[in-house]
N, C-alpha and C positions, 0 to 999 in steps of 0.2 A: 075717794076721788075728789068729793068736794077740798079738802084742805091742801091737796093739790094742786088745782083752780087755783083758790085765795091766794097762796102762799106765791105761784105765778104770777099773777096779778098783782102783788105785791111789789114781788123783784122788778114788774114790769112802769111801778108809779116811781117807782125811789129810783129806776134806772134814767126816765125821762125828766124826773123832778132834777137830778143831780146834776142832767145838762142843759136844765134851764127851758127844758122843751114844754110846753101848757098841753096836761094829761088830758086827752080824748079817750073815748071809747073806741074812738076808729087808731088811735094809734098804741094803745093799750093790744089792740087784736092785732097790729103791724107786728109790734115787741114780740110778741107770739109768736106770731107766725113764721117768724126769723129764727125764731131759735126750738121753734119744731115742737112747740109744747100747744096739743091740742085743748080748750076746754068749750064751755058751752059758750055759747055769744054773750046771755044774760051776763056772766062776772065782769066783764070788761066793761058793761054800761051801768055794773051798780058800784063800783072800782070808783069812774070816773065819777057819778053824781057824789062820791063821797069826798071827793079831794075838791068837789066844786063848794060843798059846804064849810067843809074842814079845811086847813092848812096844810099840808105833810110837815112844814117843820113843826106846829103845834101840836100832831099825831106824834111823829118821833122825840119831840120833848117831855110829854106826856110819860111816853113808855120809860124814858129813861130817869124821868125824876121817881117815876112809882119805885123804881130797882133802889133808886139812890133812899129813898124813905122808906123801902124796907130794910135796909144793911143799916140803915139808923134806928130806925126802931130797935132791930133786932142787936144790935151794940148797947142799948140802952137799956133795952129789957134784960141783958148781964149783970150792971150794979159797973163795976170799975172796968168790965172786961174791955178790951178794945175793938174794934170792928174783926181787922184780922184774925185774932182769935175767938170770936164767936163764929166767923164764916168755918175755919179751918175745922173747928169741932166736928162738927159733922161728919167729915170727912173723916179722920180719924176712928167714930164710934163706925160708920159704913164700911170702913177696911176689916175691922176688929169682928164684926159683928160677919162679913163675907168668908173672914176665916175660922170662925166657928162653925159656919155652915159648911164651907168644905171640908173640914178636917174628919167629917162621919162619910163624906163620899168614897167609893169604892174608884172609884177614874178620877183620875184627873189630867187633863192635859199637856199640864207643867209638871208633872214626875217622869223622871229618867226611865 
C-alpha cells in the first residue's frame, strides 16, 4: 500500500509542479481527493516538506542524469561497443534464455 501512497503523491507534485501551482499538503490531499485515490494524510505532508527542501526540477534531473550515466558507463564498460548495442544485448540473451525455458514446458499458450 505504501508505494501506492508515494507513487500518488508523486503523480500529485509533478501534476501541480507542471502548472506552476506551489505544492502544499492541503493541495497534494485536493489532487487526491479528485481523483479518488485514498491514502493516509502523513504522505501528503512529507511529499510537500520535501519539495520545500528540494527542487522537483533538480529531483527530476537528478533521476534522469543517473539513467543518462548509467547507459554511459555501461557503453564504456563494452571497449568499442556503442550504447545501442550494449542496451539491446540483453534483450536479446532474455528472449534466448525465455525460449529455452519454455521449450521443456508441457503448455503453452501460443501453440495451436
Amino acid at each position: 500500500m505504501s508505494s501506492v501512497c508515494e507513487l500518488a503523491c508523486t503523480y500529485a507534485c509533478l501534476a501541480l509542479h507542471d502548472d506552476g501551482i506551489p505544492v502544499t499538503a492541503e493541495r497534494i490531499t485536493a489532487m487526491l481527493k479528485a481523483a479518488n485515490v485514498k491514502v493516509e494524510s502523513y504522505w501528503a505532508v512529507l511529499f510537500s516538506k520535501l519539495v520545500q527542501k528540494r527542487d522537483i526540477d533538480d529531483l527530476i534531473l537528478s533521476v534522469v542524469g543517473l539513467a543518462v550515466n548509467t547507459t554511459t558507463a555501461a557503453a564504456s564498460a563494452g571497449g568499442a561497443a556503442s550504447a545501442s548495442t550494449t542496451i539491446e544485448a540483453p534483450a536479446a540473451e532474455e528472449k534466448e534464455q525465455l525460449k529455452e525455458e519454455s521449450d521443456g514446458e508441457i503448455f503453452s499458450l501460443f501453440d495451436d
